[in-house]
N, C-alpha and C positions, 0 to 999 in steps of 0.2 A: 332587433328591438332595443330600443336604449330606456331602459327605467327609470322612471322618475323620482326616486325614492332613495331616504338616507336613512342609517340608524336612527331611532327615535320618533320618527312621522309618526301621526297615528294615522291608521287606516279602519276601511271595514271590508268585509268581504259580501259583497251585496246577493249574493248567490246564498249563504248564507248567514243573514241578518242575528239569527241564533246566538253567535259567536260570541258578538258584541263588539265592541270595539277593543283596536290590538296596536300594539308599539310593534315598525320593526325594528329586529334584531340584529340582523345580519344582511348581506345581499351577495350573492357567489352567482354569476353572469345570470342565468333567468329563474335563480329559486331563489325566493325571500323568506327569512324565518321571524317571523311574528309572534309574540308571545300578547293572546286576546283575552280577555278579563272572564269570557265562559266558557272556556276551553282547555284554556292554557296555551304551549307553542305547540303552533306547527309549520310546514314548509311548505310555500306555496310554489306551484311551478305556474310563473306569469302566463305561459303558453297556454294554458289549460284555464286557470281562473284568475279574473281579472280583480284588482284590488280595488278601491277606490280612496284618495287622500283626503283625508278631514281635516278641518279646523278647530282645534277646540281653543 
């Protein structure tokens, strides 16, 4: 799977909307670490939950 995604994108995590919207942070082959405005960071395993990239 080739990821779409660079330090700084914002994203959301539509699974859950909760979160808020998140910068990523980092990308190591399929885990992305995203630090999201109601959460804080965590690390997403793409294989499992899907991101989605925003525009703002």
């Amino acid at each position: 799977m080739i990821l779409d995604f660079e330090p700084g994108d914002k994203v959301i995590n539509p699974s859950n909307k909760n979160w808020g919207k998140g910068q990523v942070q980092s990308i190591i082959k399929e885990k992305v670490t995203v630090n999201f405005e109601n959460v804080g960071k965590k690390v997403i395993n793409t294989e499992n939950i899907e991101l989605i990239k925003i525009n703002e």
